[in-house]
C-alpha positions as CSV (number, residue, x, y, z in Angstrom):
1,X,11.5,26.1,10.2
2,X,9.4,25.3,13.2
3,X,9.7,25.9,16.3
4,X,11.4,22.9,18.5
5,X,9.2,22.8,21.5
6,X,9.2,19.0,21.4
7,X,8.8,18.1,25.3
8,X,5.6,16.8,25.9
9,X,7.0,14.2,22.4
10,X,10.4,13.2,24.1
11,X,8.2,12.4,27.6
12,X,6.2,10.1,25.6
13,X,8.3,8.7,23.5
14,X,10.3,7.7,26.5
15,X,7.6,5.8,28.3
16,X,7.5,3.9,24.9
17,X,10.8,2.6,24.4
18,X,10.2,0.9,28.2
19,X,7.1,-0.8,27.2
20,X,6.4,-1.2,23.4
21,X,8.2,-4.1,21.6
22,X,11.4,-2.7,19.8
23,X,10.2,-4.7,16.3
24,X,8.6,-1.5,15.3
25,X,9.6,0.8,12.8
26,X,10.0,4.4,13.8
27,X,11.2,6.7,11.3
28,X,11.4,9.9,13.5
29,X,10.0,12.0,16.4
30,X,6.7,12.5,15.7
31,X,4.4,11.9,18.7
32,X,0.3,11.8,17.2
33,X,-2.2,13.5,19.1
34,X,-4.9,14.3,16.6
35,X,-6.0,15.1,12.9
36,X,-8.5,16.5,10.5
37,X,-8.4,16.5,6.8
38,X,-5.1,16.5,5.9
39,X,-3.0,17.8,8.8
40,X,-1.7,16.3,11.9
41,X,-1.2,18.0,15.1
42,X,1.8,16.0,17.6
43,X,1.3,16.1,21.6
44,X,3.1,19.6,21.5
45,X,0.6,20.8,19.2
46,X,2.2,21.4,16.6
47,X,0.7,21.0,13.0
48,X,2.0,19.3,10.0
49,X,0.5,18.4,6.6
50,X,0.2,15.1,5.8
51,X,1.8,13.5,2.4
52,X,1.8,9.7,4.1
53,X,-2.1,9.6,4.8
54,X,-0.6,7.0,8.1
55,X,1.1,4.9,5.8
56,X,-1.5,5.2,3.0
57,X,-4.6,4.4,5.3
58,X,-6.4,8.1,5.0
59,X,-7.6,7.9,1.6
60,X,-10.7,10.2,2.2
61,X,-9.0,12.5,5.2
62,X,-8.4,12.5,8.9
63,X,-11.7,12.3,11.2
64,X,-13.8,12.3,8.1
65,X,-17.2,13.6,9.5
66,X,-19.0,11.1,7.1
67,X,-17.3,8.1,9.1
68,X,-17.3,9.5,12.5
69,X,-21.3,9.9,11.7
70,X,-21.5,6.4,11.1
71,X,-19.6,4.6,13.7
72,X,-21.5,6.7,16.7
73,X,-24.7,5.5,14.8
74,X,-23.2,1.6,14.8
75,X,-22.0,2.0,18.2
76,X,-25.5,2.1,19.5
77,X,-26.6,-1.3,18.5
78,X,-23.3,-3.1,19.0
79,X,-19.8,-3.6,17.6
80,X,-18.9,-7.1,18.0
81,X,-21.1,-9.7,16.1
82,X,-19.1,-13.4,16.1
83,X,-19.7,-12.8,12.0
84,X,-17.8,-16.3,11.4
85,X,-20.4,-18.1,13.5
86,X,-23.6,-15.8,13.5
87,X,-25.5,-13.7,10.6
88,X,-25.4,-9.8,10.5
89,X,-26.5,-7.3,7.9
90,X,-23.5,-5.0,8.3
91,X,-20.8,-6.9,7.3
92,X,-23.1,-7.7,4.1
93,X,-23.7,-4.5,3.0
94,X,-20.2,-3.6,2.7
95,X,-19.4,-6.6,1.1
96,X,-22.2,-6.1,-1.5
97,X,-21.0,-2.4,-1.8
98,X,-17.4,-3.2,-2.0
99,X,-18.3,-5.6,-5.0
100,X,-20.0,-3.2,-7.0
101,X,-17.0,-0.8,-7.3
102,X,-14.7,-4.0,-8.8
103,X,-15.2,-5.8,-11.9
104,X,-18.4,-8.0,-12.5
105,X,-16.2,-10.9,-12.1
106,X,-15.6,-10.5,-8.6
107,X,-19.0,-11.7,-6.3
108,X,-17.5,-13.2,-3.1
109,X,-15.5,-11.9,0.0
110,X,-14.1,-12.9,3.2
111,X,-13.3,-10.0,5.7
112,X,-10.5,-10.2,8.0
113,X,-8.9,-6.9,9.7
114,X,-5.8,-6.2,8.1
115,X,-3.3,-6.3,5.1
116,X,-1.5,-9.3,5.9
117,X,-4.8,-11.3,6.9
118,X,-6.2,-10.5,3.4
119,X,-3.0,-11.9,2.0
120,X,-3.0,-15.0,4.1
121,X,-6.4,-15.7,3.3
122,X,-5.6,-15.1,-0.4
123,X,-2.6,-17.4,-0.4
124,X,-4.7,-20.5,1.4
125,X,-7.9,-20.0,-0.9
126,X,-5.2,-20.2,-3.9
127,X,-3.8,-23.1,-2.7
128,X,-7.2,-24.7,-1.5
129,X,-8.7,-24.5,-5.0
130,X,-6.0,-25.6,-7.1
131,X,-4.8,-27.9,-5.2
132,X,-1.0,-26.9,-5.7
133,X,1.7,-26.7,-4.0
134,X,4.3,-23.5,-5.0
135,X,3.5,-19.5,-5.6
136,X,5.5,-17.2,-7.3
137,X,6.0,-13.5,-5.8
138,X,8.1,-11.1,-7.0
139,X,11.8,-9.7,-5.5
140,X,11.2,-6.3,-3.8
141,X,7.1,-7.5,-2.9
142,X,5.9,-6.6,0.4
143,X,2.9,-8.6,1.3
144,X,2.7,-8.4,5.1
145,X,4.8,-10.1,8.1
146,X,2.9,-13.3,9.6
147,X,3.9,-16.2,8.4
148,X,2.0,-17.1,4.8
149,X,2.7,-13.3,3.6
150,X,6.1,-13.4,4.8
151,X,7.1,-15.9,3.0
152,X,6.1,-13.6,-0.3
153,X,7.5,-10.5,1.3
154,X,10.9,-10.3,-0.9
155,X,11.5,-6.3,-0.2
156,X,14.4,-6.3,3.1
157,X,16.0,-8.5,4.7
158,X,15.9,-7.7,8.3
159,X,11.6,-8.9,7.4
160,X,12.5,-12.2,6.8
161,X,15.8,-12.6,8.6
162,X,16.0,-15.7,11.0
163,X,12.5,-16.9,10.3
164,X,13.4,-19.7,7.3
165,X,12.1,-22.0,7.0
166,X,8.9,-20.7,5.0
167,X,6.5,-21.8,2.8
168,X,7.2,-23.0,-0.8
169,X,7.4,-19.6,-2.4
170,X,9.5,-18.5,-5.0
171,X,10.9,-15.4,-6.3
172,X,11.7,-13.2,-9.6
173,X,12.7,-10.4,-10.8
174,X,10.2,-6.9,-10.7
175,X,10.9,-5.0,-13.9
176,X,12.5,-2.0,-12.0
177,X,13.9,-0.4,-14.9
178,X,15.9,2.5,-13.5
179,X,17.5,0.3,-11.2
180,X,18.0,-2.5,-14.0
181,X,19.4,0.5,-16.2
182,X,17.3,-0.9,-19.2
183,X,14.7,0.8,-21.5
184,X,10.7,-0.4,-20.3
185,X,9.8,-3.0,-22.4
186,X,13.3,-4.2,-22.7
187,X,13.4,-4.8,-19.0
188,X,9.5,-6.3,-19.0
189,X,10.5,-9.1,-21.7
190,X,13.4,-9.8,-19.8
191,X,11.2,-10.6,-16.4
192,X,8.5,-12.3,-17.9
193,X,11.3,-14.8,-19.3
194,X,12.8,-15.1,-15.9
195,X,9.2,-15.2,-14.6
196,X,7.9,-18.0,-16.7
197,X,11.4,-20.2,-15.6
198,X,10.5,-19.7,-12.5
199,X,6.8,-20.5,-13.1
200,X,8.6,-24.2,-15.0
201,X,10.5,-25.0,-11.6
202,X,6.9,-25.7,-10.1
203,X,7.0,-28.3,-12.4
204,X,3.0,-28.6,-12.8
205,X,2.3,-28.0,-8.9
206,X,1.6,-24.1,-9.4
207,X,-1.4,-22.5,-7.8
208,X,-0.7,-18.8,-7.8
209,X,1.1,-16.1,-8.6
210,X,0.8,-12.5,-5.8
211,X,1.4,-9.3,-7.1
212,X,1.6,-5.6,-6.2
213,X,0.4,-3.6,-9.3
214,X,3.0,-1.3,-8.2
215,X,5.5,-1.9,-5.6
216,X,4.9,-0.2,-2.4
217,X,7.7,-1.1,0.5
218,X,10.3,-2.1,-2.6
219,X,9.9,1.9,-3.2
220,X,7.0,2.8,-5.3
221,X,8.2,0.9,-8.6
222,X,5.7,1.3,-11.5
223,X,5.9,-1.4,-13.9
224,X,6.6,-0.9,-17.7
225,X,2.7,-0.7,-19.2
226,X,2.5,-4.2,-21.0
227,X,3.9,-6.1,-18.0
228,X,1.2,-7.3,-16.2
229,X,-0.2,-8.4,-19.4
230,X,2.1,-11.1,-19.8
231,X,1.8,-12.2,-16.2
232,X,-1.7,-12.7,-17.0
233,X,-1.1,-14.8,-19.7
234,X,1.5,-16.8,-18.6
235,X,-0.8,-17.3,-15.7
236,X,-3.5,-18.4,-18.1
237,X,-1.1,-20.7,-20.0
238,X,0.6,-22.6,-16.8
239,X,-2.9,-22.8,-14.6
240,X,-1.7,-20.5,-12.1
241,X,-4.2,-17.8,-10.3
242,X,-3.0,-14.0,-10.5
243,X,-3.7,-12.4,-7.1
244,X,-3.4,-9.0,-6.8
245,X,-2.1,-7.3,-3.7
246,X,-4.1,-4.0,-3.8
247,X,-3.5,-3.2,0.3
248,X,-1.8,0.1,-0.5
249,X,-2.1,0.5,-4.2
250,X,-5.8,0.5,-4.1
251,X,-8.7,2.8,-3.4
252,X,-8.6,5.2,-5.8
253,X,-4.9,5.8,-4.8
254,X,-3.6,6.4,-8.5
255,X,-6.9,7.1,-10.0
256,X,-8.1,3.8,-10.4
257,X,-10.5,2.1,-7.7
258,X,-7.7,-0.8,-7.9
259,X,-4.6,0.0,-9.4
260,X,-4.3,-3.3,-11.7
261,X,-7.2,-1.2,-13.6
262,X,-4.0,0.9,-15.3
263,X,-2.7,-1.7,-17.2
264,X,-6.0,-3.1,-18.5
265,X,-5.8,-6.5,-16.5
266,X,-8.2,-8.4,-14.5
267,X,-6.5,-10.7,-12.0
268,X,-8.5,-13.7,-9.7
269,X,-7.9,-12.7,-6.4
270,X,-8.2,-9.1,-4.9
271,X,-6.4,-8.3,-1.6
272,X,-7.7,-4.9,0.5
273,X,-7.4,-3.2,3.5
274,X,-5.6,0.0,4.5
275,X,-7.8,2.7,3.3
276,X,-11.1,0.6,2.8
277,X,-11.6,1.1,6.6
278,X,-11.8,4.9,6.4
279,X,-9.3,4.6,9.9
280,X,-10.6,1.7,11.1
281,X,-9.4,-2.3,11.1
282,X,-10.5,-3.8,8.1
283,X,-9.2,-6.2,5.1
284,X,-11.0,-7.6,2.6
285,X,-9.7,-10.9,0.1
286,X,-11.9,-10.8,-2.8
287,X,-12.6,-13.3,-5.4
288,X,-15.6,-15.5,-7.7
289,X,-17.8,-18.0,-6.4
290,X,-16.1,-20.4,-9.0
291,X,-12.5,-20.1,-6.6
292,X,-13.9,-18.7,-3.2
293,X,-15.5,-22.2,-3.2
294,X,-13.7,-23.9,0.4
295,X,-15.8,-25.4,2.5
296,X,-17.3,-24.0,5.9
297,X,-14.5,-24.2,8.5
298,X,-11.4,-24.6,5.9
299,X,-10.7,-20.6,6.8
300,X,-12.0,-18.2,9.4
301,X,-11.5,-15.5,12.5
302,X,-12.9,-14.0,15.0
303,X,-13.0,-9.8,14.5
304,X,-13.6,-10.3,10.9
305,X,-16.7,-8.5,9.8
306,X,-16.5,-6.4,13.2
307,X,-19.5,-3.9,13.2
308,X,-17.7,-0.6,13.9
309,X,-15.2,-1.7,10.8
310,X,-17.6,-2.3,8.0
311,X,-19.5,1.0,9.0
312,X,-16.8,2.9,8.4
313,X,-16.2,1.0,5.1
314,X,-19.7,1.4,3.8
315,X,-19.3,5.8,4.5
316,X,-15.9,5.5,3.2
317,X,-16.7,3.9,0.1
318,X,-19.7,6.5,-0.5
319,X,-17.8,9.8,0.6
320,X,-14.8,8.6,-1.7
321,X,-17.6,7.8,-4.6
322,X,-19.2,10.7,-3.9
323,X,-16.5,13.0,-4.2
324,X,-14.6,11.3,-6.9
325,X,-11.3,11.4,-5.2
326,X,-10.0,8.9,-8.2
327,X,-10.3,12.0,-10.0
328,X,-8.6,14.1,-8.0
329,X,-6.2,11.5,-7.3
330,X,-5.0,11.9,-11.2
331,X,-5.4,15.7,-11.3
332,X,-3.9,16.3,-8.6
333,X,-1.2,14.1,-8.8
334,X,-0.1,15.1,-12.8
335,X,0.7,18.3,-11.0
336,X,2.9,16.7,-8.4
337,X,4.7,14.9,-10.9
338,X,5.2,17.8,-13.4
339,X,6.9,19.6,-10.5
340,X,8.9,16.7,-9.4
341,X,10.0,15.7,-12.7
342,X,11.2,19.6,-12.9
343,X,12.8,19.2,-9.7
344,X,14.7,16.3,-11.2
345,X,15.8,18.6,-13.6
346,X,17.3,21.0,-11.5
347,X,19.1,18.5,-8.8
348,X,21.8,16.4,-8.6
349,X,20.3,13.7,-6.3
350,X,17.3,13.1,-7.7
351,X,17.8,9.9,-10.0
352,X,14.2,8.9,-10.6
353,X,10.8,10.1,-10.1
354,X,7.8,7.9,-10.8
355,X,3.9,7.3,-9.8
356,X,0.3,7.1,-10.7
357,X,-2.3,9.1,-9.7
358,X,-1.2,10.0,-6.0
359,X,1.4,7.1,-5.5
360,X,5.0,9.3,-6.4
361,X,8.2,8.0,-5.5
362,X,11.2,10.2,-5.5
363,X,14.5,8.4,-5.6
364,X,17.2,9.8,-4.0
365,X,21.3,8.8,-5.2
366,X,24.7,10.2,-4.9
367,X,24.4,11.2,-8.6
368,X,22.5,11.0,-11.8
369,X,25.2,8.9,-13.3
370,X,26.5,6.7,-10.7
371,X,22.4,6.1,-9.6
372,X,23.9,4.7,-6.1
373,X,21.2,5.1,-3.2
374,X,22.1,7.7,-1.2
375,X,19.7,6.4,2.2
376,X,21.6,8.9,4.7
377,X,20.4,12.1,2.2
378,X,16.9,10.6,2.2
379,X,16.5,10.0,5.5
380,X,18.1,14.2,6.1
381,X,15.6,15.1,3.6
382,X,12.5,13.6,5.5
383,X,13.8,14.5,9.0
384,X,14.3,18.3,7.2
385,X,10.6,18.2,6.0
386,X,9.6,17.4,10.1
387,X,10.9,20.3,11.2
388,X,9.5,22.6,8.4
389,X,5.9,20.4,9.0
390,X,5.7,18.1,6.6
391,X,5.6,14.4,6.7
392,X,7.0,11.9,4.9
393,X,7.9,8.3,4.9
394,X,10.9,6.4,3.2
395,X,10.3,3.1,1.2
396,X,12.8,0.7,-0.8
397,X,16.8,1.8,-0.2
398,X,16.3,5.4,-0.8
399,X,12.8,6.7,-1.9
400,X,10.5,8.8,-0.5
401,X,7.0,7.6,-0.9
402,X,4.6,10.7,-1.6
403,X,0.9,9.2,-0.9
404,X,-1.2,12.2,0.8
405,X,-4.8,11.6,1.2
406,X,-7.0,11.6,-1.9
407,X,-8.9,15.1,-1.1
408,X,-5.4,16.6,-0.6
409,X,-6.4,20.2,-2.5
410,X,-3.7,22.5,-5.1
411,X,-3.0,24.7,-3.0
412,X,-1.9,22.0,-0.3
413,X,0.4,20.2,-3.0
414,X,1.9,23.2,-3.8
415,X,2.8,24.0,0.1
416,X,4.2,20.4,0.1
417,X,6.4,20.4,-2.7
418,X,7.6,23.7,-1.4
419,X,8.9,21.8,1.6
420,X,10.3,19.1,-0.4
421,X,12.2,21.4,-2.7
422,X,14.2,23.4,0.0
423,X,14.4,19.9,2.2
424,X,16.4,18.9,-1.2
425,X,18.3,21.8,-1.6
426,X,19.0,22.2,1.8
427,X,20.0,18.6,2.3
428,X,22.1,18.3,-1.2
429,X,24.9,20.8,0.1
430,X,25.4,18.9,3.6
């Protein structure tokens, strides 16, 4: 266990709780001072290995030379362009590189700077070009918190909680199978049924349905394999656009450049940011010139297309081409899951553990049988892992999310999964 010199940490996070808005979510003390690769050092200095890549951001590492290079070299001619009233090559390039990593389909993009602004501007060019009224999201969907994603966001209630009324969005069931205690494809027929009543309520005024290809907040839920099939041909078969919310599932995270690539479906609107931005501010809403096909002034912003944010995109997109991190993404993560799926094995409180690629989820209950989410274990568990430097973050009721960056090496999983296993054991008999 580490030392707990932890000073310089409480000081600052002190001066935080009098001045930064309590809507935050703060999962422990940890106090960031810098990183490289994939460890973290906090103001005390002390180091930690990273398996949350800052919430799934640091696809290609911390302080990735390759980006650093490129935003001192952007820095020199500018970093603010007005891109939504003036002309600039940068924001192009990335665009046109961005395009050629996703299906042929795809040949238009507006940039924005986060998750939730590529989910906005999503949800408005869906409804813009059909025309309709109602969407269909999915229970357990995170897909931001202003006020158009919100109103998809399905995953806790203290998100949505005392901000009704929202847009016309409606809801149904994610084919969480473990949860639903029914075999895969039983559970998949049963939500495309509920799915395609929901789709009826529209009544003929459906423009879109928003997915995560797996869920991310909702706690890592991989869907059975033939699911997202039959959302894309109900889709087909009411008029409704499938967009796909690919903000923390995407870029290479389980192998895949976007995730929906696993189960052999191409949906009509693509949703980015997070790791596209190698650190940096940037989201990206992705679509043909057939849909992306609003006028000029029907959606816009200010920062999108910011210099310093699409030079960072264009190195991160070649370092993470380069180095085929999609590959090591699936190597590496088989492993993970191998041990994991041991681990599950061997403990009591492990109920589930499931992922792609390097998006695991490990969920923690009071017991195999009674599969009731055990939160305060979880939460002992990752505060455990802290103090023996590791970190982790919690999604859904009780799973931890494993997502470490993409060029995280054997020898580092192993160390992790160390960490884990003795947080578990540890934990289990408290």
């Amino acid at each position: 266990m580490m030392p707990i010199t932890n000073r310089k940490t409480m000081e600052l996070i002190k001066r935080d709780v009098d001045i930064v808005s309590r809507s935050l979510t703060r999962e422990y003390a940890f106090a960031y001072k810098k990183a490289n690769g994939c460890h973290v050092w906090d103001v005390d200095g002390q180091k930690y290995l990273d398996f949350c890549a800052s919430v799934a951001v640091m696809n290609i590492g911390h302080n990735n030379p390759n980006v650093v290079k490129a935003i001192k070299k952007q820095l020199k001619y500018g970093t603010h362009c007005a891109f939504s009233d003036f002309y600039a090559e940068m924001p192009v390039l990335f665009s046109e590189h961005l395009v050629s990593m996703l299906p042929k389909k795809f040949d238009r993009v507006f940039l924005s700077n986060s998750g939730t602004e590529s989910v906005e501007a999503a949800y408005k060019l869906a409804r813009w070009h059909t025309n309709k009224k109602w969407v269909v999201a999915f229970k357990g969907a995170f897909h931001g918190r202003t006020m158009g994603s919100l109103s998809l966001t399905n995953s806790k209630p203290v998100h949505r909680e005392r901000f009704a009324p929202f847009l016309p969005v409606m809801h149904a069931p994610y084919p969480h199978y473990y949860r639903m205690r029914m075999e895969p494809n039983e559970c998949s027929d049963y939500c495309l049924q509920e799915l395609e009543k929901t789709m009826k309520k529209s009544d003929g005024n459906l423009a879109a349905v928003f997915a995560e290809p797996i869920q991310g907040e909702g706690g890592y839920i991989v869907p059975p394999k033939n699911f997202f099939k039959g959302v894309r041909k109900l889709c087909n078969e009411y008029g409704a656009l499938l967009c796909d919310d690919e903000v923390q599932a995407g870029f290479f995270r389980t192998g895949k450049f976007i995730a929906m690539e696993n189960f052999n479906v191409v949906p009509d609107i693509i949703c980015m940011s997070k790791p596209i931005g190698g650190g940096l501010p940037i989201g990206a809403t992705i679509a043909n010139r057939k849909i992306m096909n609003w006028p000029p002034g029907s959606h816009a912003n200010t920062f999108g297309g910011n210099l310093l944010a699409c030079a960072a995109g264009m190195a991160t997109l070649d370092y993470a081409k380069k180095n085929k991190l999609g590959e090591n993404a699936i190597k590496i993560g088989k492993r993970m899951l191998e041990r994991l799926k041991e681990m599950q094995e061997r403990y009591e409180n492990i109920g589930d553990v499931r992922g792609i690629g390097l998006m695991i989820g490990i969920e923690i209950v009071e017991s195999k049988e009674s599969r009731k989410p055990a939160k305060k274990l979880r939460n002992m568990i990752i505060d455990n892992t802290l103090r023996n430097g590791l970190l982790l973050l919690p999604a859904g009721e009780s799973v931890i999310r494993v997502c470490p960056p993409l060029i995280i090496t054997k020898e580092q999983a192993d160390k992790g999964l160390d960490i884990i296993e003795r947080a578990i054991k540890t934990m289990s008999k408290c």
